[in-house]
Backbone bond lengths (Angstrom), bond angles and torsions (degrees), N, CA, C in turn:
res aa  C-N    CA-C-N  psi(-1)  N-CA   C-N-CA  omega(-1)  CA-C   N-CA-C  phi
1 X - - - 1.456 - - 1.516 110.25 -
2 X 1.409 109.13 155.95 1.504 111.94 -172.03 2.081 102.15 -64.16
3 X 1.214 97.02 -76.99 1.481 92.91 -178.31 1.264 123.35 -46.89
4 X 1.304 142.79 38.45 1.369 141.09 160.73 1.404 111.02 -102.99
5 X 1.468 98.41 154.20 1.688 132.93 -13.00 1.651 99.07 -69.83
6 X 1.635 97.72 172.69 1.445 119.76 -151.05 1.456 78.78 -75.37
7 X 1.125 139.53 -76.61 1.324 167.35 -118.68 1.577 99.16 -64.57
8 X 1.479 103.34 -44.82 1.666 104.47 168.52 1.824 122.03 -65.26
9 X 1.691 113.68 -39.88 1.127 91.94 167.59 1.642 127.46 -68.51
10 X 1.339 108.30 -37.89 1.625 110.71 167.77 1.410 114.13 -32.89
11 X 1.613 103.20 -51.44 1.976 102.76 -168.19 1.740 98.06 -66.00
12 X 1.179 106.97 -52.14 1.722 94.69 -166.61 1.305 105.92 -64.06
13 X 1.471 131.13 -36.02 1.735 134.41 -167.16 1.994 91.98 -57.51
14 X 1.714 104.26 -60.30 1.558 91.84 179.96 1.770 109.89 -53.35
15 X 1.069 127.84 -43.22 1.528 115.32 -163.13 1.608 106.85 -63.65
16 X 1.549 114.56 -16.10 1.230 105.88 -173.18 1.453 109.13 -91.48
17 X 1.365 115.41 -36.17 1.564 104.89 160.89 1.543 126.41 -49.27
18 X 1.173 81.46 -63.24 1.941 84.07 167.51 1.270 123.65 -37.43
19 X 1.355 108.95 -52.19 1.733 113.33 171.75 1.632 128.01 -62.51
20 X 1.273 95.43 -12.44 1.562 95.88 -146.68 2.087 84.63 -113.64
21 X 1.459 114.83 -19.42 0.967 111.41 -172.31 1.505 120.90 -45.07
22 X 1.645 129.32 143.29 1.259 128.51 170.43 1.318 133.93 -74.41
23 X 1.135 124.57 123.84 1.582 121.16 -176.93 1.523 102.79 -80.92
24 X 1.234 100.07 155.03 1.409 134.31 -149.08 1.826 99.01 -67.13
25 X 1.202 120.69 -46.25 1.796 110.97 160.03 1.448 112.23 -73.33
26 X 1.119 121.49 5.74 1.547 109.34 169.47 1.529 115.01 -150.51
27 X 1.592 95.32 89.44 1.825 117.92 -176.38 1.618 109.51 -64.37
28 X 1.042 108.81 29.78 1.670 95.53 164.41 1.261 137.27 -51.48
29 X 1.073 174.04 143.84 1.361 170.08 165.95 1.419 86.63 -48.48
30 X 1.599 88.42 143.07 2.047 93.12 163.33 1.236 105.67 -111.55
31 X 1.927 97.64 153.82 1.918 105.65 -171.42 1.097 101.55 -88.13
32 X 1.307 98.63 123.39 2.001 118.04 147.49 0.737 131.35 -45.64
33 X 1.524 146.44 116.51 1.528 121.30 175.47 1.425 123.04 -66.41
34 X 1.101 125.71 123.02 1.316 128.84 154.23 0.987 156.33 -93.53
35 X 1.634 124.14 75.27 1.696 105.01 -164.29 1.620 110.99 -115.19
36 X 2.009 62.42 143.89 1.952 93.15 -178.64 1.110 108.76 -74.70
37 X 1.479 133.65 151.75 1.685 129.30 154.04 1.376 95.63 -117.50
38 X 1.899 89.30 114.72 1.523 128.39 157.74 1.846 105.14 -42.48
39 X 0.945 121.66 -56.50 1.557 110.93 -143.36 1.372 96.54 179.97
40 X 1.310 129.72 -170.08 1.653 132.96 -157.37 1.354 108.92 -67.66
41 X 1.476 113.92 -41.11 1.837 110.00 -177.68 1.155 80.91 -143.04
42 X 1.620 158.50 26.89 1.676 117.23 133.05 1.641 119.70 -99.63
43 X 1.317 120.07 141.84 1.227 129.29 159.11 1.731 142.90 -115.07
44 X 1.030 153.30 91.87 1.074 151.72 -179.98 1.442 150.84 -54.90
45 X 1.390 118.20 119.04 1.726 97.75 -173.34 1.435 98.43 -121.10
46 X 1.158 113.26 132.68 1.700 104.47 -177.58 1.253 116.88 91.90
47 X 1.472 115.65 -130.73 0.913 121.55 176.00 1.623 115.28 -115.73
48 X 1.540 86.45 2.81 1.884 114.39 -160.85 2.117 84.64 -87.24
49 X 1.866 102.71 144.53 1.766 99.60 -177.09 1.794 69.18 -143.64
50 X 1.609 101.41 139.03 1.462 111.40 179.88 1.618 103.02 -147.92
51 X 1.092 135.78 136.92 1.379 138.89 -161.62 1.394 100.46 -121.24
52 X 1.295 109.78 129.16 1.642 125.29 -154.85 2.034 92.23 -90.06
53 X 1.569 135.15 -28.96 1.377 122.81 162.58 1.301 103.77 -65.07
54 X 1.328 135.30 -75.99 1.385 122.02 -145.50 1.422 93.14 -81.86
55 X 1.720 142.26 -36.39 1.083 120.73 -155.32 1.226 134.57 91.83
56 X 1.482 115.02 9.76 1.366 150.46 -132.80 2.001 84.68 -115.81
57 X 1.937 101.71 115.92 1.309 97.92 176.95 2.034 96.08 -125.83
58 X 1.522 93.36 128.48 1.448 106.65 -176.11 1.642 99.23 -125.97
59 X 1.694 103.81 124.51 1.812 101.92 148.88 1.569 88.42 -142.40
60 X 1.511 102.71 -174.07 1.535 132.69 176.23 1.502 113.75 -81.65
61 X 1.469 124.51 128.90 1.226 122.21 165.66 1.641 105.34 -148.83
62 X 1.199 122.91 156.94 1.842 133.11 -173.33 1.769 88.19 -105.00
63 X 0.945 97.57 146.55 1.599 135.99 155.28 1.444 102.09 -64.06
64 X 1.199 127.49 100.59 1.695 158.40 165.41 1.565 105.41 -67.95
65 X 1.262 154.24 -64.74 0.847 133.49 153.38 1.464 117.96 -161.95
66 X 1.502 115.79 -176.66 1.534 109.04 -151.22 1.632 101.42 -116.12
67 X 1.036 120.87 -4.98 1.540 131.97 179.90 1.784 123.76 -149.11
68 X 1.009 106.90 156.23 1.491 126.30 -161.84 1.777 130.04 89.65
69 X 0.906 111.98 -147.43 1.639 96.35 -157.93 1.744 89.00 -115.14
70 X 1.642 115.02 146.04 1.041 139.61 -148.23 1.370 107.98 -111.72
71 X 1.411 140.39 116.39 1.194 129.88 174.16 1.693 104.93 -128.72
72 X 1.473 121.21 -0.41 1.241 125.36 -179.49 2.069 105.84 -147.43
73 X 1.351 104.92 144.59 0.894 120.61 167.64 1.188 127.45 -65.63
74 X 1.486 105.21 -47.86 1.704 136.57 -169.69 1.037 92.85 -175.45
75 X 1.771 92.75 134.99 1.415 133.03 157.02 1.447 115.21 -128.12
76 X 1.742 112.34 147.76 1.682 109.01 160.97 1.524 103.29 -64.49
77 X 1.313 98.08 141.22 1.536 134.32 131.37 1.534 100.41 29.86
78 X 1.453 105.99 -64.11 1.836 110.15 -162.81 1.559 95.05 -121.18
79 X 0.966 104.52 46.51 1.216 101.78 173.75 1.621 121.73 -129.24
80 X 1.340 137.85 -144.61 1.710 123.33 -167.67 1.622 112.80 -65.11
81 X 1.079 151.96 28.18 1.071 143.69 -151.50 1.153 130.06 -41.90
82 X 1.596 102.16 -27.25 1.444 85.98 -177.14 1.949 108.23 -110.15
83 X 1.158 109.03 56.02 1.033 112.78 176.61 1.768 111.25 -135.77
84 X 1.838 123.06 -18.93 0.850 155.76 -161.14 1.528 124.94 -93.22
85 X 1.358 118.97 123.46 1.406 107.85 -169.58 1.895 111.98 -74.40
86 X 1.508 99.57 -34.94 1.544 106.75 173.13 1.565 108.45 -148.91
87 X 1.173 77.48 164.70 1.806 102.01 -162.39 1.868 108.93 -113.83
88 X 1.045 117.86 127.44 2.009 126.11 153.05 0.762 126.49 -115.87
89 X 1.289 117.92 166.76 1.705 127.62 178.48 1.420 98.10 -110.87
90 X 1.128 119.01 11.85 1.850 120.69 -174.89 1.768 96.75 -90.15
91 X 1.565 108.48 138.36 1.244 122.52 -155.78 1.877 95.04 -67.61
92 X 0.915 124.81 -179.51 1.752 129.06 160.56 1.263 108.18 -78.69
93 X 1.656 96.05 -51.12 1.579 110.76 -163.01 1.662 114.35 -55.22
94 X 1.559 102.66 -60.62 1.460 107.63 172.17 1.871 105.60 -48.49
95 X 1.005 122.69 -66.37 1.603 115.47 177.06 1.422 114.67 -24.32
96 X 1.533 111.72 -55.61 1.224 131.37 -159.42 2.448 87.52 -57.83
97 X 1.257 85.74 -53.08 1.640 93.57 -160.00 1.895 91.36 -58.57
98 X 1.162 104.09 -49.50 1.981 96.11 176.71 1.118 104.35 -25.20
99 X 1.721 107.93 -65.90 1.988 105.48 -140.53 1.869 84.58 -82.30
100 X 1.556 126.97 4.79 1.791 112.46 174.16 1.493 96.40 -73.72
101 X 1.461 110.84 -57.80 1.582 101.24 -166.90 1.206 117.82 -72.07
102 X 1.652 132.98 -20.58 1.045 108.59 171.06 1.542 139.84 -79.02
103 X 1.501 94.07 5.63 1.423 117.03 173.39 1.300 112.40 93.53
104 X 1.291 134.85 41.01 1.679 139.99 -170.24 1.363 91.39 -100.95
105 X 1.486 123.44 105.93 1.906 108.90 148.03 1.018 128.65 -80.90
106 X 1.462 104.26 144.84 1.273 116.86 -170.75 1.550 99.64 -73.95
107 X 1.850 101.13 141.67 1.436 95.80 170.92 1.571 103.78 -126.28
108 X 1.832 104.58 143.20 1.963 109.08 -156.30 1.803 89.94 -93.96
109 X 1.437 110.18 12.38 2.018 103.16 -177.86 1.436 127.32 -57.72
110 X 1.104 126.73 -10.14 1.356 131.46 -175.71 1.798 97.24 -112.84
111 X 1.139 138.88 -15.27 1.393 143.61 -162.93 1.693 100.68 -103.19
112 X 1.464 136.19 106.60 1.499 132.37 164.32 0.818 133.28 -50.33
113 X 1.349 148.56 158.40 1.102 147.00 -128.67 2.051 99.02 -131.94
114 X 0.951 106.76 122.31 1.869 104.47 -163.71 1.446 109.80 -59.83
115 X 1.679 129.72 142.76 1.393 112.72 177.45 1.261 110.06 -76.24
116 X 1.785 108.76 -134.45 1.498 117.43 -172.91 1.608 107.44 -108.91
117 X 1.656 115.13 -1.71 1.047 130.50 -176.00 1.638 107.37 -101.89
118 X 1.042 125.50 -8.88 1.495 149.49 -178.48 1.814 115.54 78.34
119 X 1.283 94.97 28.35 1.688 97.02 171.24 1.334 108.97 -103.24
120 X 1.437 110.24 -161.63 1.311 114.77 -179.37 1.532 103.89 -85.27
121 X 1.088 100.26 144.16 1.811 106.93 148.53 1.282 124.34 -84.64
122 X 1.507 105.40 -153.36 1.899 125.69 177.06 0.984 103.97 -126.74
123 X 1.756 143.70 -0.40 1.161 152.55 169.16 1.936 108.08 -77.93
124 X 1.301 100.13 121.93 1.718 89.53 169.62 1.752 108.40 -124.31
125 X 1.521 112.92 150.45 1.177 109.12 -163.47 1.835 110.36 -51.10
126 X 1.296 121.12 163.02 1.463 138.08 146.35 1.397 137.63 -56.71
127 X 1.367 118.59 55.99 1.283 135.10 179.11 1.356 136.28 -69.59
128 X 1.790 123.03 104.60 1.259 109.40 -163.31 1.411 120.08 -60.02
129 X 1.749 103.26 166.08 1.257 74.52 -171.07 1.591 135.72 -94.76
130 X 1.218 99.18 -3.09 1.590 134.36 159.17 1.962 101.21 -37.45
131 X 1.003 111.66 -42.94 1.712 121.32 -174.68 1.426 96.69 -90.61
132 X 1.258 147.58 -18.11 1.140 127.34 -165.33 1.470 102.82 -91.93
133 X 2.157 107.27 -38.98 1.022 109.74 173.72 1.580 128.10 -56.36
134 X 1.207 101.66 -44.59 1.509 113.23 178.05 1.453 125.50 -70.68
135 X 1.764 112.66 -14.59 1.704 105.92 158.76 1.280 113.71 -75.12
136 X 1.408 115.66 -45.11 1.431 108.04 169.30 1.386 133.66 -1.57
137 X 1.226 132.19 128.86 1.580 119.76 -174.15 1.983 107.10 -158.01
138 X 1.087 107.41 155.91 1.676 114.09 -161.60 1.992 78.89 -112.24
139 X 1.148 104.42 130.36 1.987 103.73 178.42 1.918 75.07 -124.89
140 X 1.615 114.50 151.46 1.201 146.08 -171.92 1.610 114.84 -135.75
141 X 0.734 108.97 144.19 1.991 111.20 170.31 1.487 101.06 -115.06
142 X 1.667 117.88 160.96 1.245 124.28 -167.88 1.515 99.98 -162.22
143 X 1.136 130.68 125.36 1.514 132.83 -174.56 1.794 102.77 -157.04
144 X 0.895 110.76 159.86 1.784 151.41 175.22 1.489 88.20 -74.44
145 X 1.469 118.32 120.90 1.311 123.37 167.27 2.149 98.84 -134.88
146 X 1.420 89.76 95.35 1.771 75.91 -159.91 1.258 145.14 57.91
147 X 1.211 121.57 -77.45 1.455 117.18 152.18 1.579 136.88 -132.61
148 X 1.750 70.39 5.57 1.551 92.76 -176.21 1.196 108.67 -106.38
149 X 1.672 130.62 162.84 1.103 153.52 -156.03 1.536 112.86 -115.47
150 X 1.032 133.36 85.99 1.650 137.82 -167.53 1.760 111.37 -97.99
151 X 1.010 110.47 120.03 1.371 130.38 -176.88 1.372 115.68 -108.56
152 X 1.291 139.38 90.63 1.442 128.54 175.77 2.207 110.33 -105.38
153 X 1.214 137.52 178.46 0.719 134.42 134.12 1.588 125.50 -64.78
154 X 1.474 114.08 156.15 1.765 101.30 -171.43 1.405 91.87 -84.83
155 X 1.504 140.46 -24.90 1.903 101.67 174.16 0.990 100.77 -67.87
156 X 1.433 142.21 -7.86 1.819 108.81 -171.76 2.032 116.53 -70.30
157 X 1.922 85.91 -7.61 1.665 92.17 -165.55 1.522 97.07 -108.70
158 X 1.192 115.33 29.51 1.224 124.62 -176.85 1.470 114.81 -125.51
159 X 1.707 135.09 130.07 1.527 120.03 -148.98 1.692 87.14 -134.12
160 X 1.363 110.78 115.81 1.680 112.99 153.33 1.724 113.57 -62.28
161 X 1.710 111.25 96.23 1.855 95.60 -179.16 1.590 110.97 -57.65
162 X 1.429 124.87 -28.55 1.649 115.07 -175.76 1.205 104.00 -40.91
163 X 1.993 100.16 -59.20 1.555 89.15 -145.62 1.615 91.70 -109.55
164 X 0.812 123.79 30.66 1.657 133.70 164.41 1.492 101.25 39.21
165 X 1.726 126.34 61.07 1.351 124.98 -165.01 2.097 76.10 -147.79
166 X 1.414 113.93 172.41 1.225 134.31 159.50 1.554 106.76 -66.68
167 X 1.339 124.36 162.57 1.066 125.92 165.52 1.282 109.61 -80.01
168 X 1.612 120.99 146.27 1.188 131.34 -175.39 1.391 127.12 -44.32
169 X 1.464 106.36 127.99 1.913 85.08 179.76 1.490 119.22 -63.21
170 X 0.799 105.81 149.23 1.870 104.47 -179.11 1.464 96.43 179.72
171 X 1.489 92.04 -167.59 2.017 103.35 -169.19 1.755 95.85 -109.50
172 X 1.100 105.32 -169.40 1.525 129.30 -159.41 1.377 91.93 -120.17
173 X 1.553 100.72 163.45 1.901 111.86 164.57 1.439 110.03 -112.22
174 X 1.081 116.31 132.34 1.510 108.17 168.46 1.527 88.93 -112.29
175 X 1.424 93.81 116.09 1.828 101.11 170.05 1.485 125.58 -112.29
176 X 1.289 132.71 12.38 1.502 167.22 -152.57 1.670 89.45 9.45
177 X 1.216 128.44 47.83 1.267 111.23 121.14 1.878 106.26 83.43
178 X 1.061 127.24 -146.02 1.395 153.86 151.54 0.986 134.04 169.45
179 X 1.604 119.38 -172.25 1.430 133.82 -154.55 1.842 109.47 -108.61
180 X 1.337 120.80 107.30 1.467 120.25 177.70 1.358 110.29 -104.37
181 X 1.396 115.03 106.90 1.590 114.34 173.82 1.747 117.73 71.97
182 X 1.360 98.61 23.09 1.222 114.96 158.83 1.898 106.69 90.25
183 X 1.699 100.20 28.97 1.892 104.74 -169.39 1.317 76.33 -142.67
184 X 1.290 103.73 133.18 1.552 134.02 169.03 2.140 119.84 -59.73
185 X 0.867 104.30 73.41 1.721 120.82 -153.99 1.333 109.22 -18.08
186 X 1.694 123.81 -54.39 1.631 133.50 176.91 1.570 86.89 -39.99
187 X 1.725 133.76 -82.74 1.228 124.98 -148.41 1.497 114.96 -66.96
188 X 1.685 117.27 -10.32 1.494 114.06 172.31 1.621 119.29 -76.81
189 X 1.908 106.55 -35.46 1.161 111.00 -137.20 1.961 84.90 -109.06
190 X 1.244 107.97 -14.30 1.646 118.89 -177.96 1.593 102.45 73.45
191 X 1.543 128.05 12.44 1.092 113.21 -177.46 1.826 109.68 -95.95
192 X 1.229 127.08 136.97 1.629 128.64 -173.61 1.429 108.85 -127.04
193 X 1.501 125.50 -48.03 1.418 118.22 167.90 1.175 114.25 -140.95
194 X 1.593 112.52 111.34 1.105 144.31 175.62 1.353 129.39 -74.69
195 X 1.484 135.64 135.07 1.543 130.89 -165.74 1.434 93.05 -132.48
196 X 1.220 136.86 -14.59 1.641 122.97 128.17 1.045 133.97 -105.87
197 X 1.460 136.09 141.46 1.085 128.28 -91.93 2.053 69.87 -116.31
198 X 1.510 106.39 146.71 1.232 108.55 -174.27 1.890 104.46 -167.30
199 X 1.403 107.21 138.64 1.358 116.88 172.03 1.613 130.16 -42.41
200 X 1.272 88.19 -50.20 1.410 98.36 173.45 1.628 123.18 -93.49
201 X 1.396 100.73 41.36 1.585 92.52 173.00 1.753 92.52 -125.59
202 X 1.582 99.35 165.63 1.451 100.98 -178.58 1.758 123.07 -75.25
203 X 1.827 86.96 -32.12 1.840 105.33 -175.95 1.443 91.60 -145.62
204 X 1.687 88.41 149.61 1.580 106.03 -159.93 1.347 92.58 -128.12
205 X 1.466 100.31 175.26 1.908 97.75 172.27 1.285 90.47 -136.55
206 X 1.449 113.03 133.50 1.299 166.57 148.33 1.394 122.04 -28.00
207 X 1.118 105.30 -28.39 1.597 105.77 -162.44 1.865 106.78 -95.92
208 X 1.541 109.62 -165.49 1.194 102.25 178.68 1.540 134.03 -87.09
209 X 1.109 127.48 154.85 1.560 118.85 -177.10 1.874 105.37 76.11
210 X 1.631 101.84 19.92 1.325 105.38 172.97 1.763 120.48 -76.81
211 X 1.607 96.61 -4.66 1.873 101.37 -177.96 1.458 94.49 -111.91
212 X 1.616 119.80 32.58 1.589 98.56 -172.81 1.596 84.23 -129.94
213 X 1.127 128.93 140.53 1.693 138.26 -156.89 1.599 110.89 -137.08
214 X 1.823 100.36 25.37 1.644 104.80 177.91 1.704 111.50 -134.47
215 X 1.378 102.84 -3.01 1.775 108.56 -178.39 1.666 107.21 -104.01
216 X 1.112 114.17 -32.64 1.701 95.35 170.19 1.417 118.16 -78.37
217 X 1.213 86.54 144.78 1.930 103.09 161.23 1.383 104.74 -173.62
218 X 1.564 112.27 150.55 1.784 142.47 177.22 1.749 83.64 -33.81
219 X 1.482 93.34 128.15 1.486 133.11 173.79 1.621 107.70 -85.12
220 X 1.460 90.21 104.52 2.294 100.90 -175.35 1.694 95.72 -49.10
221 X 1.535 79.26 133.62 1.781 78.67 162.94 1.275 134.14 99.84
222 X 1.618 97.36 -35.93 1.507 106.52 -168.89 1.752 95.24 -113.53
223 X 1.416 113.75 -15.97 1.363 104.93 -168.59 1.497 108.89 -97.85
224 X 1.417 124.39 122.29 1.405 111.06 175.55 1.541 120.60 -61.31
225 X 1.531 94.79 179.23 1.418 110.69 -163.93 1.542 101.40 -60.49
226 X 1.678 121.69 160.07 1.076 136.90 160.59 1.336 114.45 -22.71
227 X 0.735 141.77 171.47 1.721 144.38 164.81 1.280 125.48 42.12
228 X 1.427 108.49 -9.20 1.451 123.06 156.00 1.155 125.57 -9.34
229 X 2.076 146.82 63.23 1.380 112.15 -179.57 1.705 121.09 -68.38
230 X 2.154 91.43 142.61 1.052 81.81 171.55 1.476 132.80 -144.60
231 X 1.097 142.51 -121.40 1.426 114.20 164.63 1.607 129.16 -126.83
232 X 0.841 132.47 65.94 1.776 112.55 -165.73 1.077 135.26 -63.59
233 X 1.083 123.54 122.13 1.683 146.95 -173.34 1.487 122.72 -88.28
234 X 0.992 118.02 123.10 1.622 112.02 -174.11 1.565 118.11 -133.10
235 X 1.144 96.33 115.73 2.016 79.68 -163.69 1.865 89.21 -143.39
236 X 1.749 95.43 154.74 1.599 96.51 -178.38 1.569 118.45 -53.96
237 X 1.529 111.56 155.92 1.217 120.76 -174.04 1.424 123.75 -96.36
238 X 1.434 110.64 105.81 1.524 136.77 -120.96 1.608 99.18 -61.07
239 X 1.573 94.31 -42.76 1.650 112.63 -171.71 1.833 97.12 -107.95
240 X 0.952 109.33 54.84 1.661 92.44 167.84 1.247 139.02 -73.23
241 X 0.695 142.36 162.47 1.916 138.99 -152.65 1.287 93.25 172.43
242 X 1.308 116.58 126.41 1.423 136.58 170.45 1.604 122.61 -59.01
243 X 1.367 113.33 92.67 1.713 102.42 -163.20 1.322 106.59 -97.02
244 X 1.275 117.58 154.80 1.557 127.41 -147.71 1.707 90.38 -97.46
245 X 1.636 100.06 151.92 1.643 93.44 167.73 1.145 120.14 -44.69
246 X 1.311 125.41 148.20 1.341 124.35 151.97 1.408 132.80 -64.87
């Protein structure tokens, strides 16, 4: 059966209450997770539809903007905007619960390890390497171009200004992030995919010049217009290979 073992949907169903819980000036109802099953292997929570064979994670997000300097891939809605190439209204948390059931581990290799003073260190955890391969992930964009259907990878919409090239093709990190003061950080902090490398995002990038937060920005040309909806795609990373810090 898809949801096995039980024990994993239980852990993510609690993390999403927990996350999703309301603070005390703002009585909203908190969201339940709910997932629908679409059809033989896709199911949906939200607005998020993820297919338990291929592994295949799709929701809706707009193109945030087309110029200035880049420190996020994607953010929610209320979250950094103006630092962000695109923006959703799709929760973290529910995301977060997709990549649980479809079996993605999170890997903590790019995230330091805290000293004795409670900062960061220069130590980063010991990650097999079987887990590093398997967070790995290929993220895609997909938009309406008239009548046509345009598919790029997201570094291709992503521009190194040094070396005035796309960012490298490569895979993504899904590092699931954590919990501050008992709130799941992506759904506090609105950050989900990050291109410097940061705690509170859900997916990080991997590659080099990922601790430097002044050379990216939206790639002329290739990135559609503002407000653009569009689609993000997330599927395992075909060729993964465990790449060493930079």
């Amino acid at each position: 059966m898809f949801f096995r073992p039980a024990i994993l949907f239980l852990t993510a169903s609690a993390s999403l209450a927990v996350a999703q819980e309301p603070a005390p000036a703002q009585p909203a109802a908190a969201v339940k997770p709910s997932v629908e099953k679409l059809d033989e292997t896709r199911y949906q929570i939200g607005r998020i539809i993820f297919d338990q064979k291929t592994r295949e994670i799709r929701f809706p997000a707009k193109v945030n903007m087309v110029e200035g300097l880049l420190e996020f891939l994607l953010v929610h809605e209320n979250g950094k905007l103006h630092e962000s190439l695109l923006m959703t209204d799709v929760s973290p948390t529910q995301l977060n619960l997709a990549f649980t059931l479809l079996r993605y581990p999170p890997s903590r290799e790019l995230y330091p390890l805290p000293n004795d003073k409670g900062g960061a260190s220069n130590e980063y955890p010991d990650v097999p390497a079987e887990v590093k391969a398997a967070a790995r992930i290929a993220i895609d964009v997909e938009w309406k171009d008239g009548e046509k259907t345009r598919r790029l990878p997201a570094n291709d919409l992503v521009q190194h200004t040094v070396k005035s090239t796309s960012m490298p093709a490569g895979p993504w990190l899904y590092g699931g992030s954590e919990f501050n003061d008992g709130k799941f950080a992506p759904e506090a902090s609105g950050d989900i995919i990050a291109i410097f490398t940061t705690n509170s995002a859900l997916i990080v990038y991997p590659g080099k010049d990922d601790d430097n937060d002044e050379v990216w920005t939206p790639y002329p040309k290739r990135v559609p217009a503002a407000g653009t909806e569009v689609t993000v795609i997330i599927t395992p990373f075909s060729n993964s290979k465990p790449l060493p810090k930079p």
